[in-house]
PyMOL Python script that loads the backbone (N, CA, C, O; Angstrom):
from pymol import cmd

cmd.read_pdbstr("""\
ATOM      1  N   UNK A   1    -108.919  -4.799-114.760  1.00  0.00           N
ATOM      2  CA  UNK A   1    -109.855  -4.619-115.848  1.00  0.00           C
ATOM      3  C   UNK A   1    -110.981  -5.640-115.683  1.00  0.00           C
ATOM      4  O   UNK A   1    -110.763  -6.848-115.591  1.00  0.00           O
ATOM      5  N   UNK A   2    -112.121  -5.122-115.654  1.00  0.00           N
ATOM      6  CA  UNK A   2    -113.215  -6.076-115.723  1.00  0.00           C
ATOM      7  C   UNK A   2    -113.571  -6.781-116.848  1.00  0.00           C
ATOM      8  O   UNK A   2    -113.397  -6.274-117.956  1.00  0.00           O
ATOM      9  N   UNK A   3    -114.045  -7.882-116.723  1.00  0.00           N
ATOM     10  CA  UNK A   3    -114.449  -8.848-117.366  1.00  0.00           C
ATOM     11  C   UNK A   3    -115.457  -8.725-118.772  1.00  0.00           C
ATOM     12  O   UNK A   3    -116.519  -8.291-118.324  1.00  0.00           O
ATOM     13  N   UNK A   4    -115.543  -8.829-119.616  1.00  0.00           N
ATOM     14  CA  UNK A   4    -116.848  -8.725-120.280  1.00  0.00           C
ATOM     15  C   UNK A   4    -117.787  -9.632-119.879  1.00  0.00           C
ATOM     16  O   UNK A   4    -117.330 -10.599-119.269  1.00  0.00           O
ATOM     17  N   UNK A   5    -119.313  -9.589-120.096  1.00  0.00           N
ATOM     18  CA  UNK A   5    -120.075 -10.656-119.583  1.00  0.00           C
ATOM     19  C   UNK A   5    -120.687 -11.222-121.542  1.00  0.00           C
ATOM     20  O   UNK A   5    -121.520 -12.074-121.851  1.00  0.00           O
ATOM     21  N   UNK A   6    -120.130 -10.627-122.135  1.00  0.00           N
ATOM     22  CA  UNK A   6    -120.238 -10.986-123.530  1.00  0.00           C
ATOM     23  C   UNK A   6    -120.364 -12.718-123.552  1.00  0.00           C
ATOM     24  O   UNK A   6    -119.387 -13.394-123.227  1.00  0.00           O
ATOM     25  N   UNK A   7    -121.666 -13.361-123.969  1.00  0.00           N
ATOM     26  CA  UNK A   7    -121.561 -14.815-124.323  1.00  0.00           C
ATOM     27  C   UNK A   7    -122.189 -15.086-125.738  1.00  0.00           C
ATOM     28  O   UNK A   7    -123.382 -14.943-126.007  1.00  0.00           O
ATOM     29  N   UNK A   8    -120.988 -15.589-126.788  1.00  0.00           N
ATOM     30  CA  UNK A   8    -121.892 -15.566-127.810  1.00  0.00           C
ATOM     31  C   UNK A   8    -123.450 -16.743-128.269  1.00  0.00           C
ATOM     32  O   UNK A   8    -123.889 -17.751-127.714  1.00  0.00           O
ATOM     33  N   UNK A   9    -123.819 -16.100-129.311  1.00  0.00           N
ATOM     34  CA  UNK A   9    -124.944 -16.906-129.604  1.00  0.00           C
ATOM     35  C   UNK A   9    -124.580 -18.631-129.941  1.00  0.00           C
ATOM     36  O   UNK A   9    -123.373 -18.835-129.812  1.00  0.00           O
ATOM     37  N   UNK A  10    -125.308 -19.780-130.306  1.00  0.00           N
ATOM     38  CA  UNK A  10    -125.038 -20.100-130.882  1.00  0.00           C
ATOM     39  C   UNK A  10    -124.452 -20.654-132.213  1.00  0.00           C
ATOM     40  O   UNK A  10    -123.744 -21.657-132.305  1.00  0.00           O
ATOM     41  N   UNK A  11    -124.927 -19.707-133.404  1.00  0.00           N
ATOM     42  CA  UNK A  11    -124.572 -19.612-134.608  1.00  0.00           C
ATOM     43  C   UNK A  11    -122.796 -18.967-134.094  1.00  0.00           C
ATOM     44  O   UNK A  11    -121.830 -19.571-134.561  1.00  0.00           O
ATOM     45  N   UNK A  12    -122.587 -17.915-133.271  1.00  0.00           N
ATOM     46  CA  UNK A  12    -121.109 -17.240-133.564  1.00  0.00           C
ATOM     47  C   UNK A  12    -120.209 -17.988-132.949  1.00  0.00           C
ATOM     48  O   UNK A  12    -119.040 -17.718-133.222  1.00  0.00           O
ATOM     49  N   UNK A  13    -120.488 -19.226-131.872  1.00  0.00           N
ATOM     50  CA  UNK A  13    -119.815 -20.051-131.057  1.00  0.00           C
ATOM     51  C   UNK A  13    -119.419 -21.105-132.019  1.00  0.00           C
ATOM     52  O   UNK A  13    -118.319 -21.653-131.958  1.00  0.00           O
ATOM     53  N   UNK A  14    -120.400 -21.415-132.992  1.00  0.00           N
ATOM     54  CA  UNK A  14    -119.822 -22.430-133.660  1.00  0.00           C
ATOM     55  C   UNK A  14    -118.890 -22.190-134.695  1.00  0.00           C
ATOM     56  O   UNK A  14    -118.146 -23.071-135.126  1.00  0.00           O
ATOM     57  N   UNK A  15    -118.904 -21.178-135.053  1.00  0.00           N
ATOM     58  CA  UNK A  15    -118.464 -20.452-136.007  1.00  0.00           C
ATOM     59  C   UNK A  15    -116.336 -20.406-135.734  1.00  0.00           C
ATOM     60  O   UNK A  15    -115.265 -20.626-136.299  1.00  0.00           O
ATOM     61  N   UNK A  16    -116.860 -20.023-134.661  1.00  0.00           N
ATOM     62  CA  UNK A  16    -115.367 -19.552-133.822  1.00  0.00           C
ATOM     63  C   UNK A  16    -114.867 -20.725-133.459  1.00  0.00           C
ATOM     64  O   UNK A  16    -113.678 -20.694-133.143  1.00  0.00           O
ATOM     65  N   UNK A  17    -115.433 -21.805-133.402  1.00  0.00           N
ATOM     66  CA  UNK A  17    -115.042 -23.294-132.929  1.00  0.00           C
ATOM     67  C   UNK A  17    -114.489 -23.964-134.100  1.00  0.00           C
ATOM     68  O   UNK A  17    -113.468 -24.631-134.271  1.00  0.00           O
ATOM     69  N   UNK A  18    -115.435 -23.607-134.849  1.00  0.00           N
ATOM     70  CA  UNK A  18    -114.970 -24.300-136.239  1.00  0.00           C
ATOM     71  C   UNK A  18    -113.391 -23.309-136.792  1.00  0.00           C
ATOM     72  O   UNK A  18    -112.320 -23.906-136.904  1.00  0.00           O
ATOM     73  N   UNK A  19    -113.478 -22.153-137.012  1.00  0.00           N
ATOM     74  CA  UNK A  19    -112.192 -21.469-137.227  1.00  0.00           C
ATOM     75  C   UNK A  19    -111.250 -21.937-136.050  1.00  0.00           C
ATOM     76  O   UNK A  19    -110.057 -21.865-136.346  1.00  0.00           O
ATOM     77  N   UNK A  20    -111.450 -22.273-135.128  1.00  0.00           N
ATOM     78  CA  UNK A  20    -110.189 -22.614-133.928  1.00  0.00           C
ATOM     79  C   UNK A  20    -109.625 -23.873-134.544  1.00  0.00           C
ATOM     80  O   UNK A  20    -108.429 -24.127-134.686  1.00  0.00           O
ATOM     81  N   UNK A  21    -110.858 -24.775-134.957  1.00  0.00           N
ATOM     82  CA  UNK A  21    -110.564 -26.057-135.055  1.00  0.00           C
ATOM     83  C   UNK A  21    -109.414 -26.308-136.445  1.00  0.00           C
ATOM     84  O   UNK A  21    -108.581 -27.213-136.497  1.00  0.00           O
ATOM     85  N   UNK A  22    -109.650 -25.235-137.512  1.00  0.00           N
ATOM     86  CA  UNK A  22    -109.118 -25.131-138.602  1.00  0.00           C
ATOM     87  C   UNK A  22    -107.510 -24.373-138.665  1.00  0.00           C
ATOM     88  O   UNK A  22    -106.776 -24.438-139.651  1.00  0.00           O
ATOM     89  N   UNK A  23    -107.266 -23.850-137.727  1.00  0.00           N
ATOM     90  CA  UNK A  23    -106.461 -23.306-137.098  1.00  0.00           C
ATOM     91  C   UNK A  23    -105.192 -24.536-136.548  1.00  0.00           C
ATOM     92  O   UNK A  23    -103.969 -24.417-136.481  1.00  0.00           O
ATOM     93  N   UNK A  24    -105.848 -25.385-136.307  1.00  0.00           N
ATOM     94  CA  UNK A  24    -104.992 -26.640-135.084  1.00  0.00           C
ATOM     95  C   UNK A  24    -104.730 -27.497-136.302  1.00  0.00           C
ATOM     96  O   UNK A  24    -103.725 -28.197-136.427  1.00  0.00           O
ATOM     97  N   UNK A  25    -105.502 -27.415-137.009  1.00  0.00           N
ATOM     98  CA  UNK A  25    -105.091 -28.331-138.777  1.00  0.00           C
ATOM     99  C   UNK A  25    -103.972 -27.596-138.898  1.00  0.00           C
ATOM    100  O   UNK A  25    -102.916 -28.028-138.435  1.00  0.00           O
ATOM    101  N   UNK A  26    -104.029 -26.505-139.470  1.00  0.00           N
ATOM    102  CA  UNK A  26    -103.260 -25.939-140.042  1.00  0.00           C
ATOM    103  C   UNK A  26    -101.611 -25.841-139.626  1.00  0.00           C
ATOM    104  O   UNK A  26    -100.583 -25.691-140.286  1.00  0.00           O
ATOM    105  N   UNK A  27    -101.936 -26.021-138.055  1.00  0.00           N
ATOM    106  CA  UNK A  27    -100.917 -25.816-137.222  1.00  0.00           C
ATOM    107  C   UNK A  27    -100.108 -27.556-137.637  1.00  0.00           C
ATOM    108  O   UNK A  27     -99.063 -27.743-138.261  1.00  0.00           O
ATOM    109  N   UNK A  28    -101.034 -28.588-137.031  1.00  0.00           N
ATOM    110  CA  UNK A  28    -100.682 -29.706-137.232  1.00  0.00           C
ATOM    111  C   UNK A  28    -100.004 -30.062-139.091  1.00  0.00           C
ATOM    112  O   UNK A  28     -99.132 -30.887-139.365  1.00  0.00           O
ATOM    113  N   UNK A  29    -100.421 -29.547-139.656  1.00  0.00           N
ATOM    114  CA  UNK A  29    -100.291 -30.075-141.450  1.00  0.00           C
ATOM    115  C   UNK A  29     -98.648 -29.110-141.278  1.00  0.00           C
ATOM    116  O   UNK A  29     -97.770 -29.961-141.426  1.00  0.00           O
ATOM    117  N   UNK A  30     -98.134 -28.033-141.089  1.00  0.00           N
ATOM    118  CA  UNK A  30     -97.662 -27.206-141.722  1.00  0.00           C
ATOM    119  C   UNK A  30     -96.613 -27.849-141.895  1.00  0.00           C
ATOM    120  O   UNK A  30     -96.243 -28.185-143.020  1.00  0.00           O
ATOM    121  N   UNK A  31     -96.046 -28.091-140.950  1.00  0.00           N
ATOM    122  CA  UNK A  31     -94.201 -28.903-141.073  1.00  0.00           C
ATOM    123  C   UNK A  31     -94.303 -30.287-142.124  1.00  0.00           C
ATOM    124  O   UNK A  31     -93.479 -30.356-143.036  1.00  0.00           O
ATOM    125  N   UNK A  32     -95.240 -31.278-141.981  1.00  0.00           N
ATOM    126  CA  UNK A  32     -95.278 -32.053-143.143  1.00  0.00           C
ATOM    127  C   UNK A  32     -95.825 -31.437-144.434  1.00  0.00           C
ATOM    128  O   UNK A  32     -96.122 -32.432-145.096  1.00  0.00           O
ATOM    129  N   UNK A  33     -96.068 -30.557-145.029  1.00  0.00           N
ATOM    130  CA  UNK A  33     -96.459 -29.786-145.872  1.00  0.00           C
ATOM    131  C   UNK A  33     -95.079 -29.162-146.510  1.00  0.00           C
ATOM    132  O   UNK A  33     -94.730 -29.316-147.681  1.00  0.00           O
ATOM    133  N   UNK A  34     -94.416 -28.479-145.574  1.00  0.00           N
ATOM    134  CA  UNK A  34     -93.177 -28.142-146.077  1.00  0.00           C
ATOM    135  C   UNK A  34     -92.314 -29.115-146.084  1.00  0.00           C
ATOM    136  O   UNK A  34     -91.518 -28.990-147.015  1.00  0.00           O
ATOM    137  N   UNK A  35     -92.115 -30.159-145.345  1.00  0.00           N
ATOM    138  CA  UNK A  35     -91.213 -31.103-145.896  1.00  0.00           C
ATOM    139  C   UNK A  35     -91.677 -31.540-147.459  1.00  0.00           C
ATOM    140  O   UNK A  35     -91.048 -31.225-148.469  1.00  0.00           O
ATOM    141  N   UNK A  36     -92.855 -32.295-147.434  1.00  0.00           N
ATOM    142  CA  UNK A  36     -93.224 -32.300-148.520  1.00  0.00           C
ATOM    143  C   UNK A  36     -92.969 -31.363-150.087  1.00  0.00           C
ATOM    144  O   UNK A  36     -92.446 -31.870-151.080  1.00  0.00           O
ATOM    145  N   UNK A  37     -93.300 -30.410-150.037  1.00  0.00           N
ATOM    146  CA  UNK A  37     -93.353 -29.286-150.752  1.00  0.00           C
ATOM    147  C   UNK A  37     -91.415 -28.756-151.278  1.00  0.00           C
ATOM    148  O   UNK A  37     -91.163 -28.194-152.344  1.00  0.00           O
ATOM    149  N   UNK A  38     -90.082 -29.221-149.963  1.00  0.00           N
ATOM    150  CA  UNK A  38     -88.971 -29.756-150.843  1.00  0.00           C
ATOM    151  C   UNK A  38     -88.745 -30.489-151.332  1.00  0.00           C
ATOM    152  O   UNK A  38     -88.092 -30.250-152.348  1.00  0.00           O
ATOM    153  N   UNK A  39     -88.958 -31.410-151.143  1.00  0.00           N
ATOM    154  CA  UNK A  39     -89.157 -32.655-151.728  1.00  0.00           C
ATOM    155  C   UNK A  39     -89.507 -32.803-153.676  1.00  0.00           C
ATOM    156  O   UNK A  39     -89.083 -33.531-154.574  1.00  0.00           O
ATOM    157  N   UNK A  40     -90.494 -31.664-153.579  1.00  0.00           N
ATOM    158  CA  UNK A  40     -91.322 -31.956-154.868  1.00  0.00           C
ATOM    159  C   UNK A  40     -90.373 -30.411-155.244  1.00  0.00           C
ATOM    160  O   UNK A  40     -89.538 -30.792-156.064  1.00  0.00           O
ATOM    161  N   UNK A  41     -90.246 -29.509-155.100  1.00  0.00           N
ATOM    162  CA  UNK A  41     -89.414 -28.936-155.224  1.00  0.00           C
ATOM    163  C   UNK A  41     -87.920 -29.257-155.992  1.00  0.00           C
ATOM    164  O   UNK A  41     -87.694 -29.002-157.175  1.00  0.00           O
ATOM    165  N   UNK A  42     -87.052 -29.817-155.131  1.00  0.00           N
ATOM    166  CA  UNK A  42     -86.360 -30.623-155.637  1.00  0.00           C
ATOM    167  C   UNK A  42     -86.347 -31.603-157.010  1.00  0.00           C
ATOM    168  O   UNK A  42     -85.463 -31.851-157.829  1.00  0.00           O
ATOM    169  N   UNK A  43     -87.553 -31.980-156.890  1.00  0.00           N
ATOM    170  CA  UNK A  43     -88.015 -32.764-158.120  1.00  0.00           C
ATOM    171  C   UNK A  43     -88.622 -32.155-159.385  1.00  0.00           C
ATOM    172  O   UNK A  43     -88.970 -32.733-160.415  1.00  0.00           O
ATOM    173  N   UNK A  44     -88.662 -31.062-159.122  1.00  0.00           N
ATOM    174  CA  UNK A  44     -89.124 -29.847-160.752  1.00  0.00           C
ATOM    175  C   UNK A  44     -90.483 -29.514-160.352  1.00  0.00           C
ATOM    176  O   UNK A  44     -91.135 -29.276-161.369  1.00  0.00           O
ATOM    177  N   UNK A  45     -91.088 -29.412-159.440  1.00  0.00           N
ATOM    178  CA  UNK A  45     -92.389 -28.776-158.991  1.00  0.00           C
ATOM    179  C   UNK A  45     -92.095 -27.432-158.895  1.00  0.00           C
ATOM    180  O   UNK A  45     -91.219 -27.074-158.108  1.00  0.00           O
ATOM    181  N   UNK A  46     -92.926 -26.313-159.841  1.00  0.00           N
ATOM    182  CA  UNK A  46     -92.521 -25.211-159.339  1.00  0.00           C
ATOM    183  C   UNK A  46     -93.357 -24.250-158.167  1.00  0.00           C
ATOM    184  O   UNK A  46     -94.404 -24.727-157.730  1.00  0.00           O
ATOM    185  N   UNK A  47     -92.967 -23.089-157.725  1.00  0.00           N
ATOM    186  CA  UNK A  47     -93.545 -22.982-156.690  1.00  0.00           C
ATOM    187  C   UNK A  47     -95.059 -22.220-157.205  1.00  0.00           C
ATOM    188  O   UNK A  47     -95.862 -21.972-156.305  1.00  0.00           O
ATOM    189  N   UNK A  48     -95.362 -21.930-158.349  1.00  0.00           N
ATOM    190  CA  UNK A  48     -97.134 -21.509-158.733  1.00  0.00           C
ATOM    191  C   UNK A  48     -97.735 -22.735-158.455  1.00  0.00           C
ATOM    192  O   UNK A  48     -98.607 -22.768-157.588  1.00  0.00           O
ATOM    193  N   UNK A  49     -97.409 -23.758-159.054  1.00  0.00           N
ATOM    194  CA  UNK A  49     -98.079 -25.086-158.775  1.00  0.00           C
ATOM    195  C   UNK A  49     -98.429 -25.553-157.883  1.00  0.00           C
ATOM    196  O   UNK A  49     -99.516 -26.125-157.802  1.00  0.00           O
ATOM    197  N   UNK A  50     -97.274 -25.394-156.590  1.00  0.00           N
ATOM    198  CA  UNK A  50     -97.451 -25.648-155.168  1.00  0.00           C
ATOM    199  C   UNK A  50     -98.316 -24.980-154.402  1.00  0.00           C
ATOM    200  O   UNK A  50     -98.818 -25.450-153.381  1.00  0.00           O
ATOM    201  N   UNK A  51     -98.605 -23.496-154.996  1.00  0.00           N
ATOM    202  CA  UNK A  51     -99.220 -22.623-154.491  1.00  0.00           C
ATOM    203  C   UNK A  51    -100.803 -22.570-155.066  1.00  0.00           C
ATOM    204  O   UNK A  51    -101.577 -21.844-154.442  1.00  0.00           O
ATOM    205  N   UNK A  52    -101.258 -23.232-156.105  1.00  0.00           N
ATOM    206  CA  UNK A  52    -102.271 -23.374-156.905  1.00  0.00           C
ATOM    207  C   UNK A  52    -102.311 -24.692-155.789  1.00  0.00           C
ATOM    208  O   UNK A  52    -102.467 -24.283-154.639  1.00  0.00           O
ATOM    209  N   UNK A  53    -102.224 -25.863-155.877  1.00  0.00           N
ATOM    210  CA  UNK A  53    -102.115 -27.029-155.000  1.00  0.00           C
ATOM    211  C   UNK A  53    -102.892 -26.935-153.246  1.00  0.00           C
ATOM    212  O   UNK A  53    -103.557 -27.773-152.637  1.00  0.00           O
ATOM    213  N   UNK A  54    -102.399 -25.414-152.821  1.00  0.00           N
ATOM    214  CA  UNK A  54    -102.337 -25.821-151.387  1.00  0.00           C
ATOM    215  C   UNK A  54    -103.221 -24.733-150.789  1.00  0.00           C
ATOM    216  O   UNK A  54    -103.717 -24.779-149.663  1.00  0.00           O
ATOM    217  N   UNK A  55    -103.438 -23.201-152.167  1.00  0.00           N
ATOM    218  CA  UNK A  55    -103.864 -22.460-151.401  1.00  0.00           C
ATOM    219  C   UNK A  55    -103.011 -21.095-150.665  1.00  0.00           C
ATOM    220  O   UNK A  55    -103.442 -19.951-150.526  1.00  0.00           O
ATOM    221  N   UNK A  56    -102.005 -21.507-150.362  1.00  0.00           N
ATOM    222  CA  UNK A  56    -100.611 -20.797-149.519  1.00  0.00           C
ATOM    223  C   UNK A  56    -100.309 -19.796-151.058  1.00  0.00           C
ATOM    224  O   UNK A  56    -100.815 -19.815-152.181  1.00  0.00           O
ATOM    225  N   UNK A  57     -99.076 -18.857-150.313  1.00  0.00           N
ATOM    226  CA  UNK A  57     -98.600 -18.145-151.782  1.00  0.00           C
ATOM    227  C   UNK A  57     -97.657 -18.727-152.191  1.00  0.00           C
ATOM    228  O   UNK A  57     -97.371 -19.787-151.634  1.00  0.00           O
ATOM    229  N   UNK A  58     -96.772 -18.212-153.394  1.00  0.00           N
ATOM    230  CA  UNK A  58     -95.685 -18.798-154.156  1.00  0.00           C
ATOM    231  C   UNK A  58     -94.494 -18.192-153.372  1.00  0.00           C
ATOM    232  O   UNK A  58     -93.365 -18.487-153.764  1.00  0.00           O
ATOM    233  N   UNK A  59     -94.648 -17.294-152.198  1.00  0.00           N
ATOM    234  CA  UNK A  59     -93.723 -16.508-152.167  1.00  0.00           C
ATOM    235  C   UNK A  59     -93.463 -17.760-150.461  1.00  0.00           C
ATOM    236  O   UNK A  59     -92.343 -17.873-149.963  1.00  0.00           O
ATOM    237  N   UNK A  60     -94.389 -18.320-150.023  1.00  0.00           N
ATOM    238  CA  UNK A  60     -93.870 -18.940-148.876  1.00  0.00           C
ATOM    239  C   UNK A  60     -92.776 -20.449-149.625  1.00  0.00           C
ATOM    240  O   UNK A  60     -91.946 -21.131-149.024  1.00  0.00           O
ATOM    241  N   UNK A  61     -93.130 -20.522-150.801  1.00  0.00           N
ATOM    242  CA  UNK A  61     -92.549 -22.143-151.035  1.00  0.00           C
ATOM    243  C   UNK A  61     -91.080 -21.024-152.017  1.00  0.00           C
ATOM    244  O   UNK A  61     -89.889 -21.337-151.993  1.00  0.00           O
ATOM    245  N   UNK A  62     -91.444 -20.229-152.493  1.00  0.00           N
ATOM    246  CA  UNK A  62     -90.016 -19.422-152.779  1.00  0.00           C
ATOM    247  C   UNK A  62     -89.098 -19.422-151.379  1.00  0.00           C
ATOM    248  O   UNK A  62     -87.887 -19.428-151.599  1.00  0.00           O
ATOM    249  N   UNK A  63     -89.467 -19.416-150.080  1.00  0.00           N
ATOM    250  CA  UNK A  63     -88.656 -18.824-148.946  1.00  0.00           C
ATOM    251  C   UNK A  63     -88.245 -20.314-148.868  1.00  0.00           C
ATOM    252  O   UNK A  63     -87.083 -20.437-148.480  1.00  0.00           O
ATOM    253  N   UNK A  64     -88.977 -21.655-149.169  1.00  0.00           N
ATOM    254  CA  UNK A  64     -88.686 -22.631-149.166  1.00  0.00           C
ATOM    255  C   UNK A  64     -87.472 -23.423-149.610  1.00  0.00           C
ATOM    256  O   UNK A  64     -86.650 -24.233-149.180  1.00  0.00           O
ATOM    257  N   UNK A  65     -87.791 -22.779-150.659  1.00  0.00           N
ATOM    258  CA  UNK A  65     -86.466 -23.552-151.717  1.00  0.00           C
ATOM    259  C   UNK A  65     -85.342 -22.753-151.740  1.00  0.00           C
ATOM    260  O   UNK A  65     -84.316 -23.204-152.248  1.00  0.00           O
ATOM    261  N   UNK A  66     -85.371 -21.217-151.098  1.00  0.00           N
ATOM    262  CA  UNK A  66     -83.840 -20.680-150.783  1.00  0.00           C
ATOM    263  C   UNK A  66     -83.578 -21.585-149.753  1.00  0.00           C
ATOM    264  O   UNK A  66     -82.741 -22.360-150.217  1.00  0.00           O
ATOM    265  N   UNK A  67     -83.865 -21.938-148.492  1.00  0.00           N
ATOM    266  CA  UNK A  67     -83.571 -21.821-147.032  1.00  0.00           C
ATOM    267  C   UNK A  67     -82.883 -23.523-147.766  1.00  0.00           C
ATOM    268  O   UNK A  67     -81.722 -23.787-147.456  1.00  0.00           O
ATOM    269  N   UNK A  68     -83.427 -24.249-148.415  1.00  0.00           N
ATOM    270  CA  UNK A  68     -83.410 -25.642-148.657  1.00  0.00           C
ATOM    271  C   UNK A  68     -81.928 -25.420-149.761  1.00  0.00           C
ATOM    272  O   UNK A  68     -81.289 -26.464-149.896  1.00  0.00           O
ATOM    273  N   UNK A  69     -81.448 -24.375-150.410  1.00  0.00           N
ATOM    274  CA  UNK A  69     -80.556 -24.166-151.633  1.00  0.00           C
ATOM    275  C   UNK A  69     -80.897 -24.813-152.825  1.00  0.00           C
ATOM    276  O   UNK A  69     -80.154 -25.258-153.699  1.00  0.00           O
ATOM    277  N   UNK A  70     -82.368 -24.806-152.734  1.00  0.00           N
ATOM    278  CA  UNK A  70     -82.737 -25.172-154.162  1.00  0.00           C
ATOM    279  C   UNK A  70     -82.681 -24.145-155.827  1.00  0.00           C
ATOM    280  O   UNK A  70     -83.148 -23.027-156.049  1.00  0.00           O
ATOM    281  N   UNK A  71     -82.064 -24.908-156.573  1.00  0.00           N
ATOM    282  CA  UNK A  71     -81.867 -23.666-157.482  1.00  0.00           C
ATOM    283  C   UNK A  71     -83.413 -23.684-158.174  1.00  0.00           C
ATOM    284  O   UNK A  71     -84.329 -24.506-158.172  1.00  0.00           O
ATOM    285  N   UNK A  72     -83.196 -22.195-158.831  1.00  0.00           N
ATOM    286  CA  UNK A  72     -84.629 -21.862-159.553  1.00  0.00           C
ATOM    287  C   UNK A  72     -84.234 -22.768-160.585  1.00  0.00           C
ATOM    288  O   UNK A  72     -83.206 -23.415-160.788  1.00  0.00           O
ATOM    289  N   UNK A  73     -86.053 -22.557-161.583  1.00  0.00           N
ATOM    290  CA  UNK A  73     -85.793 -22.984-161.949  1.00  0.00           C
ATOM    291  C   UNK A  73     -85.594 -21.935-163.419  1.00  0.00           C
ATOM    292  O   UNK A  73     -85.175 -22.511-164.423  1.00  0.00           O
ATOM    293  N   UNK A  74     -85.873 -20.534-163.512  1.00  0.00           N
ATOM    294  CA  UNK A  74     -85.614 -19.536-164.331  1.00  0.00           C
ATOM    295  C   UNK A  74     -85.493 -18.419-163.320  1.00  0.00           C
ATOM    296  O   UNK A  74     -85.976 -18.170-162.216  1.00  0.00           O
ATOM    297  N   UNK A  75     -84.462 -17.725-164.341  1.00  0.00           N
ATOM    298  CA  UNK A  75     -84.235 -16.410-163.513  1.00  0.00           C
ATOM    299  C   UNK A  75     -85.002 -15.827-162.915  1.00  0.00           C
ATOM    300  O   UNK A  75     -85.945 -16.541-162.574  1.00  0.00           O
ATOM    301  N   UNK A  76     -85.101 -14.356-162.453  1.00  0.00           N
ATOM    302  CA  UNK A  76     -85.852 -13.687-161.798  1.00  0.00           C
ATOM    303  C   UNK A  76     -86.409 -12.375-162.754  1.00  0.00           C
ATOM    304  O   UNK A  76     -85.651 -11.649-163.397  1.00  0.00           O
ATOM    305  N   UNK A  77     -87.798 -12.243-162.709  1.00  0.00           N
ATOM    306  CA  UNK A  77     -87.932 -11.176-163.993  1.00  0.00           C
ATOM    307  C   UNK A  77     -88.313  -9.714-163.063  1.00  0.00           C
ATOM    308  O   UNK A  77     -88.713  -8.876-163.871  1.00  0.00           O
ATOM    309  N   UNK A  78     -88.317  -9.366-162.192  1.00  0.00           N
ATOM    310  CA  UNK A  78     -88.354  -8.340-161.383  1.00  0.00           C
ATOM    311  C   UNK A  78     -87.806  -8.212-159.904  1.00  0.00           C
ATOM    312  O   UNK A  78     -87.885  -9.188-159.158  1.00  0.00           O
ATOM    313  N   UNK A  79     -87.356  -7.247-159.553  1.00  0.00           N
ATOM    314  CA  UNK A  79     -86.515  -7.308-158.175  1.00  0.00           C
ATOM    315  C   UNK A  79     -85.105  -6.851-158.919  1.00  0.00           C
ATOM    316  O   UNK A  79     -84.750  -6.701-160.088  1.00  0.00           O
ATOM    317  N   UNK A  80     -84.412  -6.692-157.440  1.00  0.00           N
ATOM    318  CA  UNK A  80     -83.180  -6.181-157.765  1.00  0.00           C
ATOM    319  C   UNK A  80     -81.994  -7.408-157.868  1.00  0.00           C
ATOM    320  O   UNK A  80     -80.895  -7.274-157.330  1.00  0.00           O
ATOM    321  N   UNK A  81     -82.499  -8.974-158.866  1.00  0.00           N
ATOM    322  CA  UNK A  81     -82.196  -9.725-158.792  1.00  0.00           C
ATOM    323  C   UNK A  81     -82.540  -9.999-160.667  1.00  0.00           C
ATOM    324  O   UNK A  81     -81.880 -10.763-161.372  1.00  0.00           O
ATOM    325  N   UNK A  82     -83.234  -9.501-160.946  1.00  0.00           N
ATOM    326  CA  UNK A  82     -83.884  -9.761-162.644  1.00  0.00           C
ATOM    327  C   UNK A  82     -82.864  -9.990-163.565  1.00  0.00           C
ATOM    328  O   UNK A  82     -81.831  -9.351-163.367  1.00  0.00           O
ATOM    329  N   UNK A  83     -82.892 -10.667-164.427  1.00  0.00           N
ATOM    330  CA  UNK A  83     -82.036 -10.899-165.702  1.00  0.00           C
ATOM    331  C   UNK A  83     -81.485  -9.534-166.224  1.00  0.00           C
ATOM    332  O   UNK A  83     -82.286  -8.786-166.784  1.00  0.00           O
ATOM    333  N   UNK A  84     -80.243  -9.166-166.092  1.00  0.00           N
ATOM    334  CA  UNK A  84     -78.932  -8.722-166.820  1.00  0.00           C
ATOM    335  C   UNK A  84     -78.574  -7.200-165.705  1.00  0.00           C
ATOM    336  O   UNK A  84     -77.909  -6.193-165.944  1.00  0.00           O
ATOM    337  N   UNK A  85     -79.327  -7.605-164.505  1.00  0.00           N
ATOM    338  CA  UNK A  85     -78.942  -6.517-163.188  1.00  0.00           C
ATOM    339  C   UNK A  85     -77.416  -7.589-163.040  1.00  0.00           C
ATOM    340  O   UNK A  85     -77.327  -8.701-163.561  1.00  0.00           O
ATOM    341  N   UNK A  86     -76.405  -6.968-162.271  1.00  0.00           N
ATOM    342  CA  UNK A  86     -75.655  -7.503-161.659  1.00  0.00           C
ATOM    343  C   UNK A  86     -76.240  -7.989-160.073  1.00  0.00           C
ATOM    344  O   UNK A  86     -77.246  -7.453-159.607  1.00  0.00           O
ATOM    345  N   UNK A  87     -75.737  -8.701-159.573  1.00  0.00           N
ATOM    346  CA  UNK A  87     -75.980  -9.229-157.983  1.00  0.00           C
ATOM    347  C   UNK A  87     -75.422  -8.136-156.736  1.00  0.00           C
ATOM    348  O   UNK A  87     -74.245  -7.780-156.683  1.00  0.00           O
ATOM    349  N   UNK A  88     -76.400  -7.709-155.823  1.00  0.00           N
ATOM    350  CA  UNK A  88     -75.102  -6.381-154.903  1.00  0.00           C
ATOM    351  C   UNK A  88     -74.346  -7.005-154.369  1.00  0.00           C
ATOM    352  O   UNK A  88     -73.442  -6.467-153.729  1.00  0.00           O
TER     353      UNK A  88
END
""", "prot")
cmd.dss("prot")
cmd.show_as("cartoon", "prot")
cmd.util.cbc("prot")
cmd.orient("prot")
């Protein structure tokens, strides 16, 4: 397959440099972020807060605090888990 000879402009090079660069943050922050984030967890932080806080959803610091056996901190109001379903 041949090559493209595609070179971008300046404005789209920087652009893409800067998203790469934000990318390698993201990469670098994530594991201290989630340590962090049980931590406060553990400590009565709930996960909207964490998720208002960081940007991320509530549903990644939810996957958090199962994997960690953190208990909620109120039931569940939808899913096949909600207050007065039985458990399968």
């Amino acid at each position: 397959m041949a090559r493209s000879a595609y070179t971008p402009d300046d404005q789209a090079a920087q652009l893409y440099a800067r998203y790469k660069r934000a990318r390698e943050t993201e990469a670098q922050l994530k594991d201290p972020v989630r340590t962090q984030a049980a931590a406060d967890l553990r400590a009565g932080a709930t996960v909207g807060e964490l998720a208002k806080l960081t940007g991320l959803t509530a549903e990644w610091f939810r996957r958090i605090a199962r994997e960690e056996g953190i208990d909620r901190l109120r039931p569940p109001t939808v899913g096949r888990l909600k207050a007065g379903d039985e458990a399968p």
